[in-house]
N, C-alpha and C positions, 0 to 999 in steps of 0.2 A: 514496412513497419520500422518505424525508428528504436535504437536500441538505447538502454541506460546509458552507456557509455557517449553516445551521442547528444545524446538531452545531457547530462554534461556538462557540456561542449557549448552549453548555451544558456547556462549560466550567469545571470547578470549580477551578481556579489562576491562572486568568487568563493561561496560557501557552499560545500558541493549537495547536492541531494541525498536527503537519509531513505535508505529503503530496504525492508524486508527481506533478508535472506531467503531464496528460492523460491521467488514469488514474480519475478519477469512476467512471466504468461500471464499474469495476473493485472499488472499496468495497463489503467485507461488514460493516461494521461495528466497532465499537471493544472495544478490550481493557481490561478492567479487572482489576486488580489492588493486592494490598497493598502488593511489593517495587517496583514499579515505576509510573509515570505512566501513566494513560490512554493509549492509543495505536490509532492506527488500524490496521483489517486489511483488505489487501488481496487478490483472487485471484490467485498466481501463473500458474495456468493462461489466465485472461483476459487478466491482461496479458501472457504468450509471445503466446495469437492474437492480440493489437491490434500486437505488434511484429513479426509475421509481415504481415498487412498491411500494413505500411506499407517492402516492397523488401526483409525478412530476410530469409535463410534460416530454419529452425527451428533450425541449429544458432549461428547469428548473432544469432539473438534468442535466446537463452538466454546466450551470453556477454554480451550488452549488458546482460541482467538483472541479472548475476553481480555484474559488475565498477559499474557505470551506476545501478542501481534498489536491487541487494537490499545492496550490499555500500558504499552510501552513509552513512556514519554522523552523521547530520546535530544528534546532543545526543537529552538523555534520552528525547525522544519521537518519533524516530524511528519511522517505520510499518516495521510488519511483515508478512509476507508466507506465507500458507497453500498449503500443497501439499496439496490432498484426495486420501485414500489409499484411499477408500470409494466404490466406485462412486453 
């Protein structure tokens, strides 16, 4: 498995990757596109469980996603966030 530090490393603009504090395990991989900067993706569902353990509720961890992780706009390369629909 490749690590942040390595993706990186592989950077084509030299503007490094924005990514959610303690959320690695959570990294499916990077988004590429024409319209847009390279960006990271993460699992939404992984990161609800990692915020359920740590004292949320299910419905408290979903707001903290909401407002805290998904709805943080941190400039063009802000990570994005995958809700799989498909078992």
């Amino acid at each position: 498995m490749i690590t942040i530090d390595e993706l990186q490393e592989t950077v084509d603009d030299g503007e490094p990757y924005l990514q959610p504090d303690g959320f690695e395990d959570c990294l499916l991989g990077v988004l590429v596109g024409i319209a847009a900067p390279d960006t990271l993706v993460y699992d939404k569902t992984k990161i609800l469980a990692k915020l359920a353990q740590q004292s949320m509720t299910a419905e408290e961890a979903q707001e903290y996603f909401d407002f805290n992780i998904a709805g943080a706009y941190v400039g063009p390369k802000t990570p994005v966030y995958l809700e799989t629909v498909l078992p």
